[in-house]
Chimera marker file (.cmm) of the C-alpha trace (Angstrom):
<marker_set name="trace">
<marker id="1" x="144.501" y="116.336" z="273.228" r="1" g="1" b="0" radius="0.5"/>
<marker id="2" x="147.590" y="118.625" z="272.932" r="1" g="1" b="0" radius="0.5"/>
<marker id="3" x="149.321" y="118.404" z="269.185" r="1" g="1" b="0" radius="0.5"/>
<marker id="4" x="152.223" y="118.400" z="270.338" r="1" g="1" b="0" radius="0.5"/>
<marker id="5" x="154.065" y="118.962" z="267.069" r="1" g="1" b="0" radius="0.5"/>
<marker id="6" x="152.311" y="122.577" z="266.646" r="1" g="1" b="0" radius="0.5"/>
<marker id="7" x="153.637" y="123.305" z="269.817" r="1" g="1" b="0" radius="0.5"/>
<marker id="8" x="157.119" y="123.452" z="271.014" r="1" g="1" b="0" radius="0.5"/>
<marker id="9" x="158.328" y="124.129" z="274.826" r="1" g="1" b="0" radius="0.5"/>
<marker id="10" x="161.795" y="124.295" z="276.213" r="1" g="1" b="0" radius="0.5"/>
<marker id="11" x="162.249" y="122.435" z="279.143" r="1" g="1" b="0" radius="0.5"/>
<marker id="12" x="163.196" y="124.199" z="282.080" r="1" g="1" b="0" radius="0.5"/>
<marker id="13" x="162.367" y="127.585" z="280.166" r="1" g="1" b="0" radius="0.5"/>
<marker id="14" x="158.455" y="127.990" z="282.625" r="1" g="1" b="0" radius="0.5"/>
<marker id="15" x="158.578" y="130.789" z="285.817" r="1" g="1" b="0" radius="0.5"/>
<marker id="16" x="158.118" y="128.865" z="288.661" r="1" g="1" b="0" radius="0.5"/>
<marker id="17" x="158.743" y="131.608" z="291.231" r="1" g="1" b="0" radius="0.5"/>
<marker id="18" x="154.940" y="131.573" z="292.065" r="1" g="1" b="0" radius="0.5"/>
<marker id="19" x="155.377" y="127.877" z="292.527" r="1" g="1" b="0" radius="0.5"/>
<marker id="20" x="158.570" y="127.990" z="294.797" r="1" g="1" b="0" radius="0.5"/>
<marker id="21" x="156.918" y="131.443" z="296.838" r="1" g="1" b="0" radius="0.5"/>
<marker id="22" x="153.899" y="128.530" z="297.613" r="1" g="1" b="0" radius="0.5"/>
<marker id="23" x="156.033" y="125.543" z="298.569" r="1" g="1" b="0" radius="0.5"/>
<marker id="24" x="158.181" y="127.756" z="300.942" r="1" g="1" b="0" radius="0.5"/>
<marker id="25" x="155.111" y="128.813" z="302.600" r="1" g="1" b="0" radius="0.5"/>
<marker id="26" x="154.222" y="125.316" z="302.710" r="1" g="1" b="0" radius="0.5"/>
<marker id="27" x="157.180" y="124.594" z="304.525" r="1" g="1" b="0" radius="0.5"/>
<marker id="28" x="157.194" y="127.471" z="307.422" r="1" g="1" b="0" radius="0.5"/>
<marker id="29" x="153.666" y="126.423" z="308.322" r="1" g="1" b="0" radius="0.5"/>
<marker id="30" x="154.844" y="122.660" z="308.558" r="1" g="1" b="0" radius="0.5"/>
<marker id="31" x="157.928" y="123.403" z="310.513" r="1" g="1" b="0" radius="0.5"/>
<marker id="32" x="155.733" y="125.775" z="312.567" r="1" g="1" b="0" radius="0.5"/>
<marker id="33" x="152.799" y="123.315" z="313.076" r="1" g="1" b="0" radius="0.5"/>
<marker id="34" x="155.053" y="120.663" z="314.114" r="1" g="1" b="0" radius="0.5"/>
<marker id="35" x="156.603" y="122.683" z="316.388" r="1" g="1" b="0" radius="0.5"/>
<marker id="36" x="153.605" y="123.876" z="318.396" r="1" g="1" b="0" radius="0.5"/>
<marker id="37" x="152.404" y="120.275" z="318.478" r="1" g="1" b="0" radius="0.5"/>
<marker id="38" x="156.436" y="119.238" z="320.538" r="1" g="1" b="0" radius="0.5"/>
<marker id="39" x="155.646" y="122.342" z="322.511" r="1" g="1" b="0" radius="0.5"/>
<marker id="40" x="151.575" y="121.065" z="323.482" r="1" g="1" b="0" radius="0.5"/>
<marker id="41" x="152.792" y="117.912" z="323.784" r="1" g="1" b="0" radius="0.5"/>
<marker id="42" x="155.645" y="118.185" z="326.488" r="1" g="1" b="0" radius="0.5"/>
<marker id="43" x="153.418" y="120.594" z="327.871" r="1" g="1" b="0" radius="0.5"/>
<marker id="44" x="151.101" y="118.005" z="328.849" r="1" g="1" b="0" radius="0.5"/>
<marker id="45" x="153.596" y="115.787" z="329.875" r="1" g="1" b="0" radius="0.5"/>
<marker id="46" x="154.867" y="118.807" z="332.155" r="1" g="1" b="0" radius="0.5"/>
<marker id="47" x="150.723" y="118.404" z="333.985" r="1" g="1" b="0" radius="0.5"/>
<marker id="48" x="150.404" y="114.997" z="333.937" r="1" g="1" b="0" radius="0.5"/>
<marker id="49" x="147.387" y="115.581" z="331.548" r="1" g="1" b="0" radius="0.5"/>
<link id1="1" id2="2" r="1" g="1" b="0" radius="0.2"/>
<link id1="2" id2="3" r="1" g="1" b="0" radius="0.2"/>
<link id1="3" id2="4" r="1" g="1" b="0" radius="0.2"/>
<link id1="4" id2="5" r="1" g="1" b="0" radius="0.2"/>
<link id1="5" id2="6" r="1" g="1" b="0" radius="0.2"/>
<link id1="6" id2="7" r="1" g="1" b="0" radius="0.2"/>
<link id1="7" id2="8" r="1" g="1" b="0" radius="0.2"/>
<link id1="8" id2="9" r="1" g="1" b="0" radius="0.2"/>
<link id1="9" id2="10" r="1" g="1" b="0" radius="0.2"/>
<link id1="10" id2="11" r="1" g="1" b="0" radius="0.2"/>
<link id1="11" id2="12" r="1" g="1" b="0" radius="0.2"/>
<link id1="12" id2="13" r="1" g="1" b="0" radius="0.2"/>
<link id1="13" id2="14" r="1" g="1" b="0" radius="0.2"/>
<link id1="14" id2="15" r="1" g="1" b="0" radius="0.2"/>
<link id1="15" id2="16" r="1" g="1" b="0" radius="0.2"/>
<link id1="16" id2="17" r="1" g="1" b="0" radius="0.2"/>
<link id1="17" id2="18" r="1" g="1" b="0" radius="0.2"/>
<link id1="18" id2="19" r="1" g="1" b="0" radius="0.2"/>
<link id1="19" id2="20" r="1" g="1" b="0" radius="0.2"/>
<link id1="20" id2="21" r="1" g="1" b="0" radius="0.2"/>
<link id1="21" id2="22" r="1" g="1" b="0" radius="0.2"/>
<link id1="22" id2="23" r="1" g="1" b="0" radius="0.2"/>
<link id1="23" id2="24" r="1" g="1" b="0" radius="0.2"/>
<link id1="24" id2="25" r="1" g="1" b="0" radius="0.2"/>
<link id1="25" id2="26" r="1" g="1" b="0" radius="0.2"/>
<link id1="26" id2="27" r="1" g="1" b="0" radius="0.2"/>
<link id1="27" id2="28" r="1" g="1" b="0" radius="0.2"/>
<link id1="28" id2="29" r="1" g="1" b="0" radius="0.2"/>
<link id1="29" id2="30" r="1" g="1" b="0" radius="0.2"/>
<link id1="30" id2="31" r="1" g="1" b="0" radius="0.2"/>
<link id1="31" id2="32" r="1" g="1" b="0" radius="0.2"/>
<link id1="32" id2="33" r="1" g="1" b="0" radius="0.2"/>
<link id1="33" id2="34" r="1" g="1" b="0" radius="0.2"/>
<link id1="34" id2="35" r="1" g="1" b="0" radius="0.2"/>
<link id1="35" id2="36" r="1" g="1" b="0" radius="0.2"/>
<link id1="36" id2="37" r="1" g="1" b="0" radius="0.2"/>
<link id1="37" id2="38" r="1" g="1" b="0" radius="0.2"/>
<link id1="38" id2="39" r="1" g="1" b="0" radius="0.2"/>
<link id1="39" id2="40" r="1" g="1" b="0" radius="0.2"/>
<link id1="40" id2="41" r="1" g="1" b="0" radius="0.2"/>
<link id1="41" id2="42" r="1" g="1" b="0" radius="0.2"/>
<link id1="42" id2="43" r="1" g="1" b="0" radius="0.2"/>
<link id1="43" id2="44" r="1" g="1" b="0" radius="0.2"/>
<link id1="44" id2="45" r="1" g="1" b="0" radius="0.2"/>
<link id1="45" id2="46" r="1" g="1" b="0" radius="0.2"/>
<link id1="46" id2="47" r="1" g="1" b="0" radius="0.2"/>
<link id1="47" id2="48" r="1" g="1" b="0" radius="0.2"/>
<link id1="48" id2="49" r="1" g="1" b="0" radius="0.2"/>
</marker_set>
């Protein structure tokens, strides 16, 4: 395990712009995907499918 008196880290101090880059792809392809799926379904509601 981590000694965790050798090693000292300020909170709040790590880059996370990799992190937030990910979850705001994460994010458009949600809002996206859901999207299509509203559009297929009232499409099929449009045919009677």
């Amino acid at each position: 395990m981590a000694d965790h008196k050798t090693s000292e880290h300020a909170h709040g101090s790590m880059d996370i712009r990799a992190q937030e880059k990910t979850f705001a792809g994460f994010i458009r392809v949600t809002v996206w995907a859901s999207v299509a799926i509203v559009v297929i379904l009232v499409f099929m509601g449009l045919v009677n499918a």
